[in-house]
C-alpha positions in Angstrom: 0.0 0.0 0.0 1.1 3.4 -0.4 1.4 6.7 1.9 -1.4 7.9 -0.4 -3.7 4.8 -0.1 -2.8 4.6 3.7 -4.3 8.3 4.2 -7.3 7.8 2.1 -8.6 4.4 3.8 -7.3 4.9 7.5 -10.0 7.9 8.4 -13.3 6.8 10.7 -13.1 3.1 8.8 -13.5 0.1 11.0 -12.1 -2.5 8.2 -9.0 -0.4 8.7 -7.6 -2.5 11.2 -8.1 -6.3 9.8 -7.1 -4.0 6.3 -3.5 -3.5 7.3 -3.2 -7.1 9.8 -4.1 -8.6 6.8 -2.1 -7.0 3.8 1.2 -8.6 4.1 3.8 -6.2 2.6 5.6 -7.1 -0.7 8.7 -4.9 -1.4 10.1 -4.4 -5.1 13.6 -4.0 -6.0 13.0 -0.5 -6.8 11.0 -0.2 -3.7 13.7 -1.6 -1.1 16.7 0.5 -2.9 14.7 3.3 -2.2 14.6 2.6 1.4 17.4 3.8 4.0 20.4 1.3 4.6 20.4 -1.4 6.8 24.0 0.0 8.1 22.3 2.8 9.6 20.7 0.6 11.9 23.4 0.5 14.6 24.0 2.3 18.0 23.2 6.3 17.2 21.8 5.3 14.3 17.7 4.3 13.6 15.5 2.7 15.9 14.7 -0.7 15.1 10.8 -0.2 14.8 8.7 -2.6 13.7 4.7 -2.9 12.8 2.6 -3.5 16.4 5.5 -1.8 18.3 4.0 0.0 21.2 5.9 3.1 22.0 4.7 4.3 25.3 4.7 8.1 26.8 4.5 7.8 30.4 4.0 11.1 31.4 0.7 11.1 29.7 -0.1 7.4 29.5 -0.9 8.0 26.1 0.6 4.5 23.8 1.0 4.9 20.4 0.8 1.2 18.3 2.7 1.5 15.2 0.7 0.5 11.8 2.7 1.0 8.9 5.7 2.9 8.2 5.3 6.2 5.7 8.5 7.1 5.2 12.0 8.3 6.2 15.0 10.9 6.1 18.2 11.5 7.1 17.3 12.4 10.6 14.2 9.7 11.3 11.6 7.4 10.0 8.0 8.1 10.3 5.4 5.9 11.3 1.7 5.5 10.6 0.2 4.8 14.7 -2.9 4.5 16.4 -2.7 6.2 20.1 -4.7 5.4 23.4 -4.9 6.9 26.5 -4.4 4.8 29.1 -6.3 5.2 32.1 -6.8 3.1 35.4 -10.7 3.4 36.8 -12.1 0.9 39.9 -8.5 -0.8 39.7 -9.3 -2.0 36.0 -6.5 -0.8 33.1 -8.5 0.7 30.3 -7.7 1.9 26.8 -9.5 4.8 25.0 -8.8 5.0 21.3 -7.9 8.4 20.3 -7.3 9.1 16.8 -4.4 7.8 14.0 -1.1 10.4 13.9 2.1 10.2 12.6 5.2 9.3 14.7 8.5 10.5 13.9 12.0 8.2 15.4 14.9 10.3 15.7 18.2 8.7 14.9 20.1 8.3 18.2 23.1 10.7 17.5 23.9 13.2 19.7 24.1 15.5 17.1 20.8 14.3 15.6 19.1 15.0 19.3 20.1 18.4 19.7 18.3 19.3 16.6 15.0 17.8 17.3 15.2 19.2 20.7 15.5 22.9 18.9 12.9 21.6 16.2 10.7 20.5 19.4 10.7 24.0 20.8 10.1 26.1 17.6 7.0 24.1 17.5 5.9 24.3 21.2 6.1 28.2 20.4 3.7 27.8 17.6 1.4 24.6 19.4 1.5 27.3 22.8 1.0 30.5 21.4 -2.1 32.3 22.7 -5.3 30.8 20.7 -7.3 33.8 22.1 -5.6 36.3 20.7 -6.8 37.8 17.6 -3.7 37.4 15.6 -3.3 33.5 15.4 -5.1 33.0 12.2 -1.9 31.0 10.5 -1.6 29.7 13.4 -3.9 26.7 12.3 -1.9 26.6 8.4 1.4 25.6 10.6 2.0 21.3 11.4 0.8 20.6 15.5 3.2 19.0 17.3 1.2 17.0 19.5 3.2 15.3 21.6 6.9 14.2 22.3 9.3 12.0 24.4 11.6 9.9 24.6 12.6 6.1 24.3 15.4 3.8 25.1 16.5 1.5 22.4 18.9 -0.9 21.1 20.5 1.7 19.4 20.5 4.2 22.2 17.7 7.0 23.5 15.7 8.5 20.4 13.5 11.0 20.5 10.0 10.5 19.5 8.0 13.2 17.9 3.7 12.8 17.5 2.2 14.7 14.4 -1.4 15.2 13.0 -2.0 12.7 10.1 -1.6 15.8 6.7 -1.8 14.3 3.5 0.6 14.7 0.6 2.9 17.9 -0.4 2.8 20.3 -3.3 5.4 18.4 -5.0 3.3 15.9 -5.4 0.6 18.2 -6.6 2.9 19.6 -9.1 3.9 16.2 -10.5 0.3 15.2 -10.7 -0.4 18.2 -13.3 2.2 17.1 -15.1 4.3 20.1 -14.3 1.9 22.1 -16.2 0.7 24.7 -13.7 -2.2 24.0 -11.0 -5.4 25.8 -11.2 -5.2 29.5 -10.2 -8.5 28.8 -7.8 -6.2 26.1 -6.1 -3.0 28.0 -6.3 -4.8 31.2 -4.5 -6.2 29.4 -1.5 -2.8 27.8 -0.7 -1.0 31.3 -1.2 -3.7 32.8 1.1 -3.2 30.1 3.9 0.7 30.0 3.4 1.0 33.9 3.9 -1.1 33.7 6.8 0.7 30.7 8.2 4.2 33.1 7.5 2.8 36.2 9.2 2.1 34.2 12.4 5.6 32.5 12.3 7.3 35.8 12.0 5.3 38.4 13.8 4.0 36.1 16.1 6.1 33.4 17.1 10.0 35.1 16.1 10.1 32.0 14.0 12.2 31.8 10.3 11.5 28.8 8.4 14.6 29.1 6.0 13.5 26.4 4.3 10.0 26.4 2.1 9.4 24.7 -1.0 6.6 22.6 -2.0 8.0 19.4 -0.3 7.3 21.3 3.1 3.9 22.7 2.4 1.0 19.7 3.0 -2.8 19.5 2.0 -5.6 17.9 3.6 -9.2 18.5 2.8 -11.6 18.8 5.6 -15.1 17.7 4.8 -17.7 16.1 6.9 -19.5 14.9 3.8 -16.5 12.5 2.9 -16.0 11.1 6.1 -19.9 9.9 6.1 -19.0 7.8 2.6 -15.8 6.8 4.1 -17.4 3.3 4.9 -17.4 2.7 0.9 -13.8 2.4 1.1 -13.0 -1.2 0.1 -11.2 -0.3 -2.9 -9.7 1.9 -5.0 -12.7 1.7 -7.6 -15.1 3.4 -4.3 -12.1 5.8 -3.4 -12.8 7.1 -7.3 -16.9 7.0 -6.2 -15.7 9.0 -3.2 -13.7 12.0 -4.9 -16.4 12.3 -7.4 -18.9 12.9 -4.7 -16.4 15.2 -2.7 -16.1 17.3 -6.6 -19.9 17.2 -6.9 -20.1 19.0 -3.7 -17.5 21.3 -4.6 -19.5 22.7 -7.3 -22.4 22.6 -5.5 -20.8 25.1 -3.1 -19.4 26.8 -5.8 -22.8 27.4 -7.5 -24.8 28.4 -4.7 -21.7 30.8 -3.2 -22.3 32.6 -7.3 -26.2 32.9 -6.8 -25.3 34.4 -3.0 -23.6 37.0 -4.8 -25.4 37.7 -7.5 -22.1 37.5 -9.8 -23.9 38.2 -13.1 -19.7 38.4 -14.8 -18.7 35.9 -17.4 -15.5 34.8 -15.7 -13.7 31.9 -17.7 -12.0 31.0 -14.5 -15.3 30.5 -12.4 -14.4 27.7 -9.6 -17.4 25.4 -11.0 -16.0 25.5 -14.6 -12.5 24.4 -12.8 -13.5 22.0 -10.7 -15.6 19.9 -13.0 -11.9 19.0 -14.9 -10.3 15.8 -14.7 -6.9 17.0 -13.7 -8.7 18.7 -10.6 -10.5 15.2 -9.8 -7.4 13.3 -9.9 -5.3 15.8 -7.9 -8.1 15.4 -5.2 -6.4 11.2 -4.5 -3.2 13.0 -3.1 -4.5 14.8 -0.6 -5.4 13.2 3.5 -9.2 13.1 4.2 -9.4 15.3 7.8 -8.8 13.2 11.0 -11.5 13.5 13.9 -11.9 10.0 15.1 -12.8 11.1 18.9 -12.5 14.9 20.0 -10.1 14.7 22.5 -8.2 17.5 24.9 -5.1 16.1 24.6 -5.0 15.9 20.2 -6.0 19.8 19.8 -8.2 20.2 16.7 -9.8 22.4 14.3 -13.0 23.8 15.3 -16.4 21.7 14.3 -17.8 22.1 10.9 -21.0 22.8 13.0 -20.6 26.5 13.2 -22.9 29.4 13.7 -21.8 31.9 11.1 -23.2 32.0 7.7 -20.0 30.4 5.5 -22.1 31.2 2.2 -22.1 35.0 2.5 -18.7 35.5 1.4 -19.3 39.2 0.4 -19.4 40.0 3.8 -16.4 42.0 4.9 -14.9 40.6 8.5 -13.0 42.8 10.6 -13.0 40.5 13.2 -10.2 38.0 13.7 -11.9 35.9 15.7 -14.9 35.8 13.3 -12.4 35.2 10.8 -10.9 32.2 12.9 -14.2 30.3 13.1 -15.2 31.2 9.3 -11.9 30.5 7.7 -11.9 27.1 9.6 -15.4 25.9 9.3 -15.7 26.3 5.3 -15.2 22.8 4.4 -15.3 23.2 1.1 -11.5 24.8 1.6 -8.4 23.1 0.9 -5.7 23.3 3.9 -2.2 24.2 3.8 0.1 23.7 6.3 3.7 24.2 6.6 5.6 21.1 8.0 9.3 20.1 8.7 10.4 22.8 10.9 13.3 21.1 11.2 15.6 23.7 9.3 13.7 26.6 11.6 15.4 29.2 13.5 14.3 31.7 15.9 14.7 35.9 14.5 17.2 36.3 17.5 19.1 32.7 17.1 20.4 31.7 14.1 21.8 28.0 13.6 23.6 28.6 10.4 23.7 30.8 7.4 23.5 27.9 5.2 19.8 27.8 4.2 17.4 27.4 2.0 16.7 25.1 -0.8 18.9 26.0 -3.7 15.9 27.2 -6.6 14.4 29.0 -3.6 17.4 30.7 -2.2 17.2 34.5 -1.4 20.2 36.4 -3.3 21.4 37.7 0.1 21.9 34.0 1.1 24.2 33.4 -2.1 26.4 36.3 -1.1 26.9 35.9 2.3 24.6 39.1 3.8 23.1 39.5 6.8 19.5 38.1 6.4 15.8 37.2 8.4 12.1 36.9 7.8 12.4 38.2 4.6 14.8 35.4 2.8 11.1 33.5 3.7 9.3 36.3 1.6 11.4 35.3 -1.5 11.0 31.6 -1.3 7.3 32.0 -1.2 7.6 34.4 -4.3 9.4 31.5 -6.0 6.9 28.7 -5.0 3.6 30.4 -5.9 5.5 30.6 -9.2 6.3 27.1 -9.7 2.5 26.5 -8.9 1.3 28.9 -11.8 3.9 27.4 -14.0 5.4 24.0 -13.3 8.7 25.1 -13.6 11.2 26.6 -10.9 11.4 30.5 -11.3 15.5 30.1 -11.1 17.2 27.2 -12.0 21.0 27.8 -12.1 23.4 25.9 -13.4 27.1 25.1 -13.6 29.8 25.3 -16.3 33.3 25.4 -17.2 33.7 29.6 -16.5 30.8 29.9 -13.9 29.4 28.7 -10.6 26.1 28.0 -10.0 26.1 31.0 -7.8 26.8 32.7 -10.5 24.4 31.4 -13.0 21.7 32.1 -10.3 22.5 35.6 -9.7 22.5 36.4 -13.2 19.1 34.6 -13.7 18.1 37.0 -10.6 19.7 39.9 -12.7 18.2 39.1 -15.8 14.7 38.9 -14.4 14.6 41.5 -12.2 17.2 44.0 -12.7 17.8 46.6 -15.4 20.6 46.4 -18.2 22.5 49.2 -16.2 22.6 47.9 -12.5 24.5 51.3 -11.4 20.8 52.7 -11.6 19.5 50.0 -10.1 19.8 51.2 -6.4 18.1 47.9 -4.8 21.0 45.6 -6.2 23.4 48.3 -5.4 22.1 48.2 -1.9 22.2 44.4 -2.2 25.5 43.9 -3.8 27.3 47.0 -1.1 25.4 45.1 2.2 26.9 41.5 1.3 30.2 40.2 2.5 31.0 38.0 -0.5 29.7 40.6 -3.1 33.0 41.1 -4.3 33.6 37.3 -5.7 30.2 37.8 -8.2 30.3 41.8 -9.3 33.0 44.2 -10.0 32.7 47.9 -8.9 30.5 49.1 -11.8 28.2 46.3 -10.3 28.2 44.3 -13.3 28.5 40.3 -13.3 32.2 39.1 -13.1 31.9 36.2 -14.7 28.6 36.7 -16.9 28.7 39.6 -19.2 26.0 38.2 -22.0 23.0 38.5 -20.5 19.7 38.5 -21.2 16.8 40.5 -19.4 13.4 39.2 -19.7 10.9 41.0 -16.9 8.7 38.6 -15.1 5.6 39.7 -16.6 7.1 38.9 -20.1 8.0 35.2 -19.3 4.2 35.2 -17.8 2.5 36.0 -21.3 5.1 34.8 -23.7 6.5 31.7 -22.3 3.4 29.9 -20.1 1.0 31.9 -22.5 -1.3 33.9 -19.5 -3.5 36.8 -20.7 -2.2 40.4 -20.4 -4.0 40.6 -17.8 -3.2 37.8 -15.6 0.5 38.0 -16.2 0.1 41.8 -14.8 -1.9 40.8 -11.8 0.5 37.7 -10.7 3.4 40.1 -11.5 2.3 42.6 -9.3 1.8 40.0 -7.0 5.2 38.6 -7.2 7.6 41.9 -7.3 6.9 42.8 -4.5 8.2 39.9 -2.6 10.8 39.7 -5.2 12.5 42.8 -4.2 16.2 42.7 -4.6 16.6 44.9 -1.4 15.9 42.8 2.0 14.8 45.8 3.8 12.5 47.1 1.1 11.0 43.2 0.4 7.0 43.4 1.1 6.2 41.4 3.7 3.9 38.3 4.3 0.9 40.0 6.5 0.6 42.7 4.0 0.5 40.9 0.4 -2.2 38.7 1.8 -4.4 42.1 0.8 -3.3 42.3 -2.4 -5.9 42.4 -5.2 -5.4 39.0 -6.9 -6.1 37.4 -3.8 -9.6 39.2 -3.2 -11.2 36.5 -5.0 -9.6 33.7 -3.1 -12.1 30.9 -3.0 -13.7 30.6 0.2 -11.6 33.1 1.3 -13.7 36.1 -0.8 -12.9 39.1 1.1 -10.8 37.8 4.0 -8.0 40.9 4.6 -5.3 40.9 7.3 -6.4 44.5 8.9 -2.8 44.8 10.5 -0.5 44.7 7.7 -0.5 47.2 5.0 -0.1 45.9 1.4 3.0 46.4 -0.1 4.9 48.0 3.1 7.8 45.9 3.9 8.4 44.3 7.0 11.4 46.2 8.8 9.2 47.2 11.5 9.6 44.1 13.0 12.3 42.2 14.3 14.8 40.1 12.7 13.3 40.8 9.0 16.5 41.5 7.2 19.3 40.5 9.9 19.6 38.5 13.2 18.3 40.4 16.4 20.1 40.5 19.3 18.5 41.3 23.1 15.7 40.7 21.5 11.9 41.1 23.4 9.7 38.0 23.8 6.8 39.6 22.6 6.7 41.8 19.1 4.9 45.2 20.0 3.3 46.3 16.3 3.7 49.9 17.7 7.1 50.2 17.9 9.6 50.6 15.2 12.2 48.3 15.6 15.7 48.6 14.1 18.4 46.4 12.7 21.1 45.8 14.9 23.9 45.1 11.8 25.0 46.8 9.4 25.8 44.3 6.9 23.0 42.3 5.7 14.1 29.4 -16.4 17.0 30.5 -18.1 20.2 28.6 -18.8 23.5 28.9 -20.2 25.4 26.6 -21.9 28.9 26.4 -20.8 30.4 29.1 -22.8 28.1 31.4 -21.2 26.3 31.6 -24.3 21.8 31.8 -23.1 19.4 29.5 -24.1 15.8 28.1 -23.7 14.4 25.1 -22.1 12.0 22.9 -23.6 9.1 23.4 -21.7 8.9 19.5 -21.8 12.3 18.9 -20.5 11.6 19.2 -16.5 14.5 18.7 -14.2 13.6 18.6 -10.7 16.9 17.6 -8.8 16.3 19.6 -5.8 19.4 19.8 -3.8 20.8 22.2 -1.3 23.8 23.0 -3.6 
């Protein structure tokens, strides 16, 4: 069975249990290669886990029973579990089933352990924070941590690490469109949720993520409807039944949200006409079905679907965050983004290395060794909501015989963003003067060292000309994009404000939904760490203050003779590498 097929049968199904007791497991070739190495099974190494393991937290008497392993990584293998609480009543052991969550094994390492123990506290900070306050909106577009310890092993103490069940990533989303660009409707909910999920890590929580890309941004759907016809679920032949009645109800929604507001326009991108298309349908099988097996206090979830405010009036302007909370969260009809594997997280006053980021998402600041904060996450974001339109990567550098792949990258950044004078361009001056390894990529006329021919092609060219959007479109996601494209840290708009930005207005199930705090376009250098580490820095962010940095410093390709040249379109690479 696979991680896909796991998710989609485990949810509120009874034939779940004798399902997975009963399938015996038959690994190909291609399969076991693809597994991690047997060698790494030795003293700080992986814990031997194994299905029907019981891995116990005593603290809370809560025993999670492993069902079937999902994956792994570097760092840990991840388990499919059923937990119980474990209670003792009129001298009698008892067991209350809970719900199905993810359980992640740390290697043994020392070095291994001191990460997840930082990993384990950036996401305390976001599990903790305040859920009365009016500004935790992303809060609920972030992974919950729901519960760590540790065991003892054969192979030494590991740390254990309890997730909610998420379905699978954009990547995978991606892939399934066959790298030719997602739906807008789709693309626009996750940007909403993903900004929101960013303004609460930065503003909120003092949290960088260093690290997005689609891998690290999963989906679920949440929809009573679908958990009633989960019963069906035998085969994959009712799973299809299943997603056709979950895109029936879509457009049902869809439909009756049009007559609610009267929307007499002829819109070619209307969500029922997007909805109704195969590729939509058959995107629907990667993502996890919601989990709410027994509502319990000690698995935090989502609020009921069962709310009190009037979901189909999306014309109605909130001002209220806490309104927002329940309406954003009871719309079932929404698809949910979360960011996951803060594993590569930091904190705005503690950074753990200036090695970040993925390399096609990789702020220019990063290449050249400046100072750098919230804002490097800005600029991934920019690139991802990209790769969603498109298919493709925004940069995808290169190397060869006279350049790096720093340097193929920067000029890529150059050519899209910059002018064919850079001396007027005062945000790469600012750039290029504020980095400590400027000098190794651009003379003092701020031209490329090592990459003269270049050639500059604006973003909202490459919108209409190569992936063939309207004017119009390419103008709107343009403007959308710039901004968070800024070559200048400091000036880069930040993730509370672009969530107001026009294109977004329209956001399905979202229609209307602003972030009164932020202004659009502003940047974020009003609060800490967003261009540099902070030092002495306050547990709490006060919007009214001005804060100040405390340092000073801060799909185009080339063939190897520097010479540019075009990609067929057909011709998708996707080695992603930190490199």
């Amino acid at each position: 069975m696979t991680y896909t097929e796991i998710n989609d049968l485990f949810l509120n199904n009874d034939k779940f249990n004798s399902l997975i007791i009963n399938n015996s497991v038959s690994l190909t070739e291609k399969e076991l290669k693809s597994e991690e190495e047997l060698k790494d099974y030795v003293p700080n190494g992986y814990h031997p886990a194994y299905i029907g393991e019981v891995l116990t937290n005593d603290q809370n008497n809560i025993s999670y029973t492993l069902i079937r392993k999902l994956g792994w990584g570097h760092f840990s293998t991840v388990w499919l579990a059923r937990a119980k609480k474990i209670e003792i009543k009129n001298s009698e052991v008892q067991s209350n089933d809970l719900k199905y969550v993810a359980v992640k094994i740390v290697r043994s390492a020392k070095h291994y352990t001191e990460t997840s123990i930082d990993e384990i506290k950036l996401l305390k900070k976001v599990k903790n924070f305040n859920t009365n306050n009016n500004n935790n909106i992303g809060q609920h577009n972030v992974i919950k941590l729901l519960d760590d310890f540790t065991i003892n092993g054969p192979n030494g103490n590991h740390i254990v690490m309890i997730f909610e069940i998420l379905g699978e990533n954009l990547l995978s989303l991606i892939k399934k469109f066959k790298h030719n660009g997602i739906p807008t409707i789709l693309v626009k909910q996750i940007a909403k949720q993903i900004l929101f999920a960013l303004d609460f890590l930065h503003r909120n929580c003092g949290i960088i993520h260093t690290d997005l890309k689609p891998e690290n941004i999963l989906l679920k759907i949440n929809n009573t409807n679908v958990l009633k016809l989960i019963d069906l679920i035998s085969n994959k032949k009712n799973l299809l039944k299943i997603l056709r009645f979950y895109q029936d109800f879509l457009s049902d929604i869809s439909i009756s949200r049009k007559k609610i507001n009267n929307n007499n326009n002829n819109n070619n991108n209307s969500p029922n006409k997007i909805l109704h298309s195969d590729n939509f349908l058959s995107s629907l099988s990667l993502m996890t079905i919601s989990n709410n097996i027994v509502n319990n206090s000690n698995f935090p979830t989502p609020p009921s679907s069962g709310s009190n405010h009037d979901t189909d009036l999306p014309d109605q302007k909130i001002n209220n965050n806490n309104q927002l909370n329940d309406r954003l969260y009871n719309d079932s009809n929404l698809i949910n983004a979360k960011i996951a594997d803060l594993g590569n997280a930091c904190w705005i006053d503690k950074h753990f290395t200036n090695d970040i980021q993925t390399r096609q998402y990789r702020a220019p600041e990063i290449i050249m060794g400046g100072s750098w904060g919230c804002s490097a996450d800005v600029w991934s974001f920019a690139c991802l909501i990209f790769e969603l339109l498109t298919g493709d990567y925004l940069f995808e550098p290169i190397e060869g015989h006279s350049y790096s792949r720093d340097d193929d990258h920067l000029a890529q950044i150059v050519e899209l963003l910059s002018c064919p004078n850079p001396h007027e361009d005062h945000d790469l001056v600012n750039l290029v003067n504020g980095c400590s390894k400027s000098s190794s990529f651009f003379n003092d006329n701020y031209h490329l060292q090592n990459l003269s021919s270049l050639r500059f092609w604006d973003l909202k060219r490459v919108l209409k000309e190569k992936y063939k959007f309207s004017e119009l479109e390419s103008r709107q996601i343009s403007d959308f994009l710039l901004p968070m494209l800024n070559l200048n840290p400091k000036k880069r708009a930040d993730a509370g404000g672009m969530i107001n930005h026009p294109w977004l207005e329209d956001t399905f199930g979202m229609e209307n939904v602003f972030n009164q705090e932020r202004k659009l376009y502003n940047s974020g250098l009003d609060m800490p760490g967003w261009c540099s580490e902070v030092f002495h820095y306050t547990l709490y962010y006060n919007p009214n203050r001005r804060y100040n940095s405390h340092r000073t410093n801060y799909n185009r390709h080339r063939n190897n003779n520097g010479s540019f040249y075009y990609r067929n379109n057909n011709n998708s690479s996707y080695n992603r590498s930190y490199n």
